[in-house]
C-alpha positions as CSV (number, residue, x, y, z in Angstrom):
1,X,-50.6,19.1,20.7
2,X,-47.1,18.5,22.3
3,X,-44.8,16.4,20.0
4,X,-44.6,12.9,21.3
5,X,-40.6,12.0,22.1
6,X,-38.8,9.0,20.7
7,X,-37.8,7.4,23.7
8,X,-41.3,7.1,24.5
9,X,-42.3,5.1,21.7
10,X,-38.7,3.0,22.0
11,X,-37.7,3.2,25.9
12,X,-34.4,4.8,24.7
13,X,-32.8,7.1,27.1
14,X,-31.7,10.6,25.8
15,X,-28.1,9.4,26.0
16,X,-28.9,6.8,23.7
17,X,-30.8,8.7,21.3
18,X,-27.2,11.1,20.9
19,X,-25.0,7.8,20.7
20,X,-27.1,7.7,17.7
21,X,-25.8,10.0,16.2
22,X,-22.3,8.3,15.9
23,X,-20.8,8.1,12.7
24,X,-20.7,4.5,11.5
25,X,-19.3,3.2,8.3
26,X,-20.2,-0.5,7.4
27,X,-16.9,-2.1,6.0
28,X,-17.1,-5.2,4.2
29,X,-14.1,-6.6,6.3
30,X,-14.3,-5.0,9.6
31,X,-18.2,-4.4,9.9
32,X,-19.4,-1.4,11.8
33,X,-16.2,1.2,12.1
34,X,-17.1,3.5,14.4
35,X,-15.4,7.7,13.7
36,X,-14.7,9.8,16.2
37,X,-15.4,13.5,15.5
38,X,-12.3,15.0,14.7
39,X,-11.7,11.8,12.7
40,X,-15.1,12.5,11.1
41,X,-14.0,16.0,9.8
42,X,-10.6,14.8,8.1
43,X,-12.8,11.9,6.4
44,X,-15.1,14.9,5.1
45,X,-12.1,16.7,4.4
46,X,-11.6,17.0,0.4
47,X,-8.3,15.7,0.1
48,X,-9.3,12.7,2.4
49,X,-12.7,12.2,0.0
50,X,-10.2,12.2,-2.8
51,X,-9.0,8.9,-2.0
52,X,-12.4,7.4,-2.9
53,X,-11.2,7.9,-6.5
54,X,-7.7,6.2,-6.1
55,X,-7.7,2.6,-6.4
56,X,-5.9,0.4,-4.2
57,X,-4.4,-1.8,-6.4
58,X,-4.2,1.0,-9.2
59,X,-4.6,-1.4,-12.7
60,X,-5.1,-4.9,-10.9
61,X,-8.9,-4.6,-12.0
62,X,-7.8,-5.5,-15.5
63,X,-7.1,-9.0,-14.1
64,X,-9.3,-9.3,-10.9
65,X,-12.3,-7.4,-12.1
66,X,-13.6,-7.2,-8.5
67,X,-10.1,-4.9,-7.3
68,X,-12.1,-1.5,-7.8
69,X,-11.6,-0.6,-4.0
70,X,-10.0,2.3,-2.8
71,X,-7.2,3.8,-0.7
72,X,-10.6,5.5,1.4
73,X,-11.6,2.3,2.5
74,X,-8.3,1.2,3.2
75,X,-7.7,3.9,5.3
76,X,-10.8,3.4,7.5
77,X,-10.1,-0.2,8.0
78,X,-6.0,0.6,9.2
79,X,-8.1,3.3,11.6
80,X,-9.9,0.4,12.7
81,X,-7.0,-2.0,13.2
82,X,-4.8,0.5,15.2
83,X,-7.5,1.0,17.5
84,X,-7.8,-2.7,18.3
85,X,-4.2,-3.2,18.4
86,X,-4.4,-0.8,21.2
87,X,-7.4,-2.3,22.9
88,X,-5.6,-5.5,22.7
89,X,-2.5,-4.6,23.9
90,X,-4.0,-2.4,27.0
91,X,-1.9,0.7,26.4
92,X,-4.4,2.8,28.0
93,X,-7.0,3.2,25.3
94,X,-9.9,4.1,27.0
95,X,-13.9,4.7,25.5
96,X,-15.2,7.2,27.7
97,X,-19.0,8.9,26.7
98,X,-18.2,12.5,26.5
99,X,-21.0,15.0,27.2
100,X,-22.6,14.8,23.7
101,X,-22.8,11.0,23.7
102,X,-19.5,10.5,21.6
103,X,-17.2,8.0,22.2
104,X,-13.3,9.4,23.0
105,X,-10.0,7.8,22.9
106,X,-6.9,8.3,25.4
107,X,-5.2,11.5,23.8
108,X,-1.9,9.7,23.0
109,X,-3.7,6.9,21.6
110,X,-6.2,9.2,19.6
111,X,-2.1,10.5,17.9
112,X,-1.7,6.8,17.0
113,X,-5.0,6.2,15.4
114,X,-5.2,9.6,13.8
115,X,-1.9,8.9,12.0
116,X,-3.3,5.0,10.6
117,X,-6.1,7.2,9.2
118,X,-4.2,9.3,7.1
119,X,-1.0,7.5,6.0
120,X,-2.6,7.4,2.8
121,X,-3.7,11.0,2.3
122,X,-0.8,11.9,-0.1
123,X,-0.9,8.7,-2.4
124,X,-0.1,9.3,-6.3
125,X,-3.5,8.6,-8.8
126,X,-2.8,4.7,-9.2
127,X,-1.0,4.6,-6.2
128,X,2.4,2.8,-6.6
129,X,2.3,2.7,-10.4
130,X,2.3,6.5,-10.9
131,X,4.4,7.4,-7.8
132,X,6.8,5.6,-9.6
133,X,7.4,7.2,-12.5
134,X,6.8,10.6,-10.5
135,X,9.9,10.0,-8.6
136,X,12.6,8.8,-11.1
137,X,11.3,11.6,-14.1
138,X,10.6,14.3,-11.5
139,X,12.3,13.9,-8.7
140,X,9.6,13.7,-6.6
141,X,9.2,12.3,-3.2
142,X,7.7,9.5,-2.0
143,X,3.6,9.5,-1.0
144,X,4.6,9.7,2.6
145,X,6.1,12.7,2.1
146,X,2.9,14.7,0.7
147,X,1.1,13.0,3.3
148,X,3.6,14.8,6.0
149,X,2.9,18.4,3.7
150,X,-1.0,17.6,3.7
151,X,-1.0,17.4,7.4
152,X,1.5,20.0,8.0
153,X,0.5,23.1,5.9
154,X,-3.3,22.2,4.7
155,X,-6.5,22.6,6.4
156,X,-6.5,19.2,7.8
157,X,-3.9,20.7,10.2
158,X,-6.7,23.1,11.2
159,X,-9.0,20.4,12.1
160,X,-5.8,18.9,14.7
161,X,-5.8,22.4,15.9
162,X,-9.1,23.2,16.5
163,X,-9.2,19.4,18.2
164,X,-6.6,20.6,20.7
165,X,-3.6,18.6,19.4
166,X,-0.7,21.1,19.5
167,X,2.6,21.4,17.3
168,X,4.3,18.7,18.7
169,X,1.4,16.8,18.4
170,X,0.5,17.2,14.9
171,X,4.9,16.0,14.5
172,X,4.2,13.0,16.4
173,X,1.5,11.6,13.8
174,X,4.1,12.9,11.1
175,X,6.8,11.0,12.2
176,X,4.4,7.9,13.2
177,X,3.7,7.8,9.6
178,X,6.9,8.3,8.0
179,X,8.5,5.6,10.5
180,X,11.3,8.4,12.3
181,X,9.4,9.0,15.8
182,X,11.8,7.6,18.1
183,X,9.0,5.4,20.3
184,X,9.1,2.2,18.5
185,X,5.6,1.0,19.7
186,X,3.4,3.7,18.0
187,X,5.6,4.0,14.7
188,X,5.0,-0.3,14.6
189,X,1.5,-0.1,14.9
190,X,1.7,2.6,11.2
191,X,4.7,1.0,10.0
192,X,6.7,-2.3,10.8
193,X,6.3,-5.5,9.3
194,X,3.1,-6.5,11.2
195,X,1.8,-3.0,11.0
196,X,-2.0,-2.1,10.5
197,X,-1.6,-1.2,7.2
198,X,-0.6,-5.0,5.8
199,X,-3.2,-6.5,8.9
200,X,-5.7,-4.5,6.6
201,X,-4.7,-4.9,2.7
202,X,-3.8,-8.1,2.7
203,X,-7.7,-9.8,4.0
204,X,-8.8,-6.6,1.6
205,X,-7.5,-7.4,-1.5
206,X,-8.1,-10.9,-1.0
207,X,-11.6,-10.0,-1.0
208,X,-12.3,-7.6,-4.0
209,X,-9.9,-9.7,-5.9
210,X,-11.5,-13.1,-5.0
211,X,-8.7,-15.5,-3.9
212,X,-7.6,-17.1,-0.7
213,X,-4.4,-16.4,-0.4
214,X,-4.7,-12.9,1.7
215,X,-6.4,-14.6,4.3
216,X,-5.3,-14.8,7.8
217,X,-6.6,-15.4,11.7
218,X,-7.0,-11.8,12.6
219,X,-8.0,-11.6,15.6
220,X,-6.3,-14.8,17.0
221,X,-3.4,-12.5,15.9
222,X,-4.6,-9.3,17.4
223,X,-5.5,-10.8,20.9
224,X,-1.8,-12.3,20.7
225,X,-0.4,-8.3,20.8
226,X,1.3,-7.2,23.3
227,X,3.3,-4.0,24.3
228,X,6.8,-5.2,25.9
229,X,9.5,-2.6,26.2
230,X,7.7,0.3,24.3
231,X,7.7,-2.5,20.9
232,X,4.9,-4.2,19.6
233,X,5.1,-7.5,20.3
234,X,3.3,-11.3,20.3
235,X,3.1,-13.7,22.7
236,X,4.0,-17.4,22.5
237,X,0.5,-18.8,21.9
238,X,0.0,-16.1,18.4
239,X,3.0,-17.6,16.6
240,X,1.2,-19.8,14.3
241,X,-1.4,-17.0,13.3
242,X,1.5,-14.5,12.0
243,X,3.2,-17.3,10.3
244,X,0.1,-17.9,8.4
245,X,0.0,-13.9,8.1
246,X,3.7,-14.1,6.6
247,X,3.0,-16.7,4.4
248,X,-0.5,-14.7,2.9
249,X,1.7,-12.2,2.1
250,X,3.7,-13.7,0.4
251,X,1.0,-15.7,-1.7
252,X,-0.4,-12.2,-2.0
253,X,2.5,-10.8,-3.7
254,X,2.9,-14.2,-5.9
255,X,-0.3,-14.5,-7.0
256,X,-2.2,-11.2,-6.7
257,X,0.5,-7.6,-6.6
258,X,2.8,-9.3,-9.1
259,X,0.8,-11.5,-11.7
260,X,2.2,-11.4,-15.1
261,X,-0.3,-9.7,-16.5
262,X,-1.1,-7.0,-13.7
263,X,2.4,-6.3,-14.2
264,X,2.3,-6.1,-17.5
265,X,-0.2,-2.9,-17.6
266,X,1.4,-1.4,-14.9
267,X,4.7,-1.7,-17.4
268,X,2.2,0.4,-20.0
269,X,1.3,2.8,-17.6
270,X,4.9,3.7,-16.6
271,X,6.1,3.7,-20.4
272,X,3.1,5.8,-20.6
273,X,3.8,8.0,-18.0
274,X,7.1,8.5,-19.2
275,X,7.1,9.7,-22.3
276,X,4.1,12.6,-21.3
277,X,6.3,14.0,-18.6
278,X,9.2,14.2,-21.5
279,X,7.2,15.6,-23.4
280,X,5.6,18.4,-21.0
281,X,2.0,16.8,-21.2
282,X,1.5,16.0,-17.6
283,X,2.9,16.9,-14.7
284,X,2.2,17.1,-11.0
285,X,2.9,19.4,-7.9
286,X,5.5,19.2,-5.3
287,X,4.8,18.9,-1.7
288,X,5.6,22.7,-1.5
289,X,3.2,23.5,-3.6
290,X,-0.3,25.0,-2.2
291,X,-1.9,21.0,-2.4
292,X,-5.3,22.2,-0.9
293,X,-5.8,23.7,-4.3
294,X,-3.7,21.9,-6.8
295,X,-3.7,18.2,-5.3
296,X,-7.2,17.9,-4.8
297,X,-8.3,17.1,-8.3
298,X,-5.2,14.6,-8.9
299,X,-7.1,10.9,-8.7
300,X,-7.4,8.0,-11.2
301,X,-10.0,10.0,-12.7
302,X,-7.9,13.0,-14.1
303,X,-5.3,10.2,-15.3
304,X,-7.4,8.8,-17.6
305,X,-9.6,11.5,-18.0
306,X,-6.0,13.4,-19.5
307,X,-5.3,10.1,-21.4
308,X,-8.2,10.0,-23.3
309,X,-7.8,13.2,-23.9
310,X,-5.0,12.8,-26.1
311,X,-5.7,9.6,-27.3
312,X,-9.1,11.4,-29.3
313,X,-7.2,14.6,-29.7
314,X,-4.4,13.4,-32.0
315,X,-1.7,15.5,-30.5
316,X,0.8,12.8,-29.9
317,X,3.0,10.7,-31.6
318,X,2.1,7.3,-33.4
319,X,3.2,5.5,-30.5
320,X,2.5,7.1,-27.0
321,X,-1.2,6.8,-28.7
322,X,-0.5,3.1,-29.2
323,X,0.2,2.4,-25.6
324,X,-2.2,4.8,-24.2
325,X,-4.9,2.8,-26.7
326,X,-3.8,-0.7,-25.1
327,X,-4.2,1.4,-21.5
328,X,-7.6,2.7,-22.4
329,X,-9.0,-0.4,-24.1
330,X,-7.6,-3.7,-22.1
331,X,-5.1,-4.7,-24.7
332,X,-1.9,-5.8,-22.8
333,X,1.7,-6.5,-23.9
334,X,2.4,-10.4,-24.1
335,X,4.8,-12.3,-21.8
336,X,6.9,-14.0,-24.1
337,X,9.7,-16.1,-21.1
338,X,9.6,-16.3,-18.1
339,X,11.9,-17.9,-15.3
340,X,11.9,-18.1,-11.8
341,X,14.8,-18.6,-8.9
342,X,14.8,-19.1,-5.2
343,X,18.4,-18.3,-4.1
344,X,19.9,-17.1,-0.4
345,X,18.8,-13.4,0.2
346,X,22.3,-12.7,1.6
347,X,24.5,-14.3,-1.4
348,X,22.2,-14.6,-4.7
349,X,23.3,-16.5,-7.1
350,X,21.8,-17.3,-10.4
351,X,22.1,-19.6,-13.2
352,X,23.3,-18.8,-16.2
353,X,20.0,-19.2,-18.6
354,X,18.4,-16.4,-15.7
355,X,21.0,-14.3,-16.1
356,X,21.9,-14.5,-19.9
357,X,17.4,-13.7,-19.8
358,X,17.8,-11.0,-17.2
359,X,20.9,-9.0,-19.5
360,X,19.3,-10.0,-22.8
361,X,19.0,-6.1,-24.3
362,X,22.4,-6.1,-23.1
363,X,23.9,-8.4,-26.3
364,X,24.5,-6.8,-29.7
365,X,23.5,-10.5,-31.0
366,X,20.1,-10.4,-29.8
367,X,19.5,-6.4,-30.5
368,X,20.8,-6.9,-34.4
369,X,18.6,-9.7,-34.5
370,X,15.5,-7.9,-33.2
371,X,16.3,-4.7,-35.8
372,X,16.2,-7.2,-39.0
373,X,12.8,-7.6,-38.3
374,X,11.9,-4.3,-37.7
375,X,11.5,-4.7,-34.3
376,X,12.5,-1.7,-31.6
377,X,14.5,-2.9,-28.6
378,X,13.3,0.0,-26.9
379,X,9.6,0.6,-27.8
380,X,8.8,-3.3,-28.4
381,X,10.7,-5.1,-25.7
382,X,9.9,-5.1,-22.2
383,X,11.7,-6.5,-18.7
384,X,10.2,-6.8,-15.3
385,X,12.1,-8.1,-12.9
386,X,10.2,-8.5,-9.6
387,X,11.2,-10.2,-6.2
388,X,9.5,-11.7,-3.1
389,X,10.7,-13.3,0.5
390,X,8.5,-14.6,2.9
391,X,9.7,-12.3,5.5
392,X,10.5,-8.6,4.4
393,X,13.6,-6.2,5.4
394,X,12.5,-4.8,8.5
395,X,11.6,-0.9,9.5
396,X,14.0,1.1,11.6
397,X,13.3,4.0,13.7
398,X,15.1,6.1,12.2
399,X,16.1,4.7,9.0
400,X,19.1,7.5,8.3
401,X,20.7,5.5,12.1
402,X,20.0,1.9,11.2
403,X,23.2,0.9,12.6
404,X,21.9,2.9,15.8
405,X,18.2,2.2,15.9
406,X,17.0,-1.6,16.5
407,X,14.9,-2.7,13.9
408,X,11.1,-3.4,13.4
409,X,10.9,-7.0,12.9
410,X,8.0,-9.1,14.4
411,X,9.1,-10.4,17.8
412,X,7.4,-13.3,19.7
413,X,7.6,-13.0,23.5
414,X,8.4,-16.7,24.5
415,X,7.2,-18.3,27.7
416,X,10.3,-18.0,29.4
417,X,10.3,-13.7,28.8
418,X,12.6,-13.7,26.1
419,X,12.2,-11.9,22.8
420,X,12.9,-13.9,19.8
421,X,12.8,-12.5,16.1
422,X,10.2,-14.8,14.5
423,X,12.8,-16.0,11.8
424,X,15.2,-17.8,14.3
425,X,12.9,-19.7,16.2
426,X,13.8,-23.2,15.5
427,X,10.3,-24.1,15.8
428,X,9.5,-22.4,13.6
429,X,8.5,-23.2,9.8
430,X,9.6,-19.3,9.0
431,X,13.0,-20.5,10.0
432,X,13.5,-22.6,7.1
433,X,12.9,-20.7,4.4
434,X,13.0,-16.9,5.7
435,X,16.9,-16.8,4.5
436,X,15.3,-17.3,1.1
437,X,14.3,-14.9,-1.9
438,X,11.8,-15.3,-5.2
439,X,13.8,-13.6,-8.1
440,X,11.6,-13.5,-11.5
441,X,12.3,-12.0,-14.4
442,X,10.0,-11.9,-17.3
443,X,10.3,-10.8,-20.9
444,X,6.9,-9.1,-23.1
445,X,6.5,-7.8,-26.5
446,X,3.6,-6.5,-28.7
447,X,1.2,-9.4,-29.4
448,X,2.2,-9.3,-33.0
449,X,5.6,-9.7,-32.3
450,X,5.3,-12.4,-29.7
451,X,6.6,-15.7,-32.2
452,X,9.5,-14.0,-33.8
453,X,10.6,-12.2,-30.1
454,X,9.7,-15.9,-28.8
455,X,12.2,-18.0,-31.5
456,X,14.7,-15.9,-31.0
457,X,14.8,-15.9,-27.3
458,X,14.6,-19.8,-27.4
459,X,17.8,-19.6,-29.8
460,X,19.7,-17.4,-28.0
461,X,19.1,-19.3,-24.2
């Protein structure tokens, strides 16, 4: 007996029954992301798949025990958000059905998105928290850099190739992603201050770390996007939506990226970090290196994997074991002052109980103090000194010509046709407190040092 088709039983054409065959991924933030194919193999790709094992927010689950999402999703939802920008802002994005029922993209636009999905491709296990310690102890490059090698000399350049994206091509998502292409509008939509990336994150981490403050009117804010002269721009009527965006990133970073005591492990980690590159125990390739074999296995996995490791193994000192312990095990340094400044961002200017607090392992008093009761300046005492503004140092084109290039700042198109920076509108409520900057600086110790380092803190302020 002759099989029995599906569209018989459903009334689906057989054009419908291969748009079925779309790739969809259901994202908690952005619902049904649809992939394109070319974008389907780099998602498949193994050093794409290896972001599913790098978290976002690298050690922020230790405080928000919900932030185990990953630079994967992330990456999927910038996709997403670059496409719509481009939907929004009519720059020729077109769906077409191509023969096999798949839905294309304009081939310039198809660059743009291509380059949102994998600006993320060469982050460091952790993400921020190792890259930093990568840089300053081995003079490695940033993330964006790897992500340039991964594109340029892996497989996943053999994917662009085999998609019909040529040399130059496969340069313009490079320099999309590293911020250099001369076009401002596609380098904007990857990286400016209202740039996919943060339009993502920010309602992201809100989420998985369950508070408010992330939250924004996204798509009052992406039908407000416009393209005027080659920048990405927003009209008059989506000015209150990206102040409320400016201000949840800023709550973001006060409340969420640089709590005291996601900080604080993230202070471990680096310490950590340190001394095992010093001491030849870990160390990671260079963007010259061959990363389709070397890079692959280099996630938050391995990290820990290596750190317990040595923790059981006994073949380190007394205290690198200590800190990796307090890593593995949720026991985090103690914040023993902190103080907290706004000041002008162009002339800072501090008072003299922040400063003295800032400079403190700089005075003999306070260091002779802390060795008559045994304690190490070095291996006990700890400063962070993070800052915030509500509206960031803009992006240039070209960031080795900023005097040259015009910078990436978020421009409202006024009725009238003019273009205003968001910052001097005198409308606005950024206005007023854009030309300001959140210093903090904060002191820890080991918990069982915490009174004494606390009394003599107090007497020496």
């Amino acid at each position: 007996m002759e099989p029995v088709k599906v569209e018989q039983f459903t009334g689906e054409s057989t054009v419908m029954s291969q748009r079925r065959k779309n790739k969809y991924f259901r994202d908690p933030i952005h619902g049904f992301i649809e992939v394109s194919q070319v974008a389907l193999s780099i998602v498949n790709h193994p050093l794409f798949q290896r972001l599913r094992r790098i978290k976002q927010l690298g050690l922020a689950e230790y405080v928000f025990h919900g932030a185990t999402h990953t630079r994967f999703e992330h990456s999927l939802g910038v996709m997403k958000i670059a496409e719509d920008i481009l939907r929004f802002t009519n720059v020729g994005l077109t769906r077409n059905k191509a023969s096999d029922g798949s839905i294309t993209n304009n081939f310039e636009s198809q660059k743009i998105i291509l380059a949102a999905l994998l600006h993320d491709i060469g982050h460091f296990p952790l993400s921020h928290t190792f890259e930093k310690k990568m840089k300053e102890k081995l003079k490695l490059e940033g993330h964006e850099v790897y992500s340039k090698a991964i594109i340029e000399r892996t497989s996943i350049k053999d994917i662009l190739t085999d998609n019909s994206f040529s040399n130059n091509d496969i340069q313009d998502i490079v320099t999309y992603i590293l911020g250099h292409h001369v076009q401002p509008f596609p380098v904007q939509i990857i990286h400016s201050e209202l740039d996919a990336d943060r339009l993502d994150y920010l309602l992201r981490d809100s989420l998985y770390c369950g508070v408010k403050y992330g939250i924004y009117d996204l798509d009052r804010l992406l039908i407000s996007l416009d393209r005027y002269n080659d920048q990405l721009i927003v009209t008059a009527r989506g000015r209150h939506a990206v102040e409320e965006f400016i201000f949840a990133r800023f709550y973001m970073y006060r409340q969420v990226y640089i709590h005291k005591t996601k900080r604080a492990f993230e202070i471990l980690a680096n310490k950590v970090v340190e001394r095992l590159i010093d001491k030849g125990l870990i160390s990671y390739p260079s963007p010259n290196d061959n990363l389709e074999e070397e890079l692959v296995y280099l996630d938050d996995i391995w990290l820990f994997s290596k750190l317990r490791c040595l923790y059981r193994l006994n073949e380190i000192d007394d205290y690198t074991k200590m800190l990796i312990g307090m890593l593995l095990f949720r026991r985090p340094i103690k914040l023993v002052k902190e103080l907290e400044e706004y000041t002008d961002k162009e002339d800072p200017r501090f008072s003299k109980e922040f400063t003295k607090l800032e400079q403190i392992l700089e005075y003999k008093k306070f260091i002779d103090a802390l060795k008559e009761e045994s304690i190490s300046p070095e291996e006990h005492i700890f400063i962070d000194g993070p800052a915030i503004e509500v509206k960031q140092t803009p992006y240039y084109t070209s960031p080795e010509k900023e005097d040259e290039e015009k910078s990436h700042t978020i421009y409202i198109l006024d009725r009238d046709e003019t273009l205003k920076d968001i910052a001097e509108i005198k409308e606005s409520i950024i206005k007023e407190i854009v030309a300001k900057k959140l210093w903090v600086i904060r002191v820890y110790t080991l918990d069982k040092y915490r009174p004494i380092v606390e009394k003599m803190i107090k007497k020496f302020l």
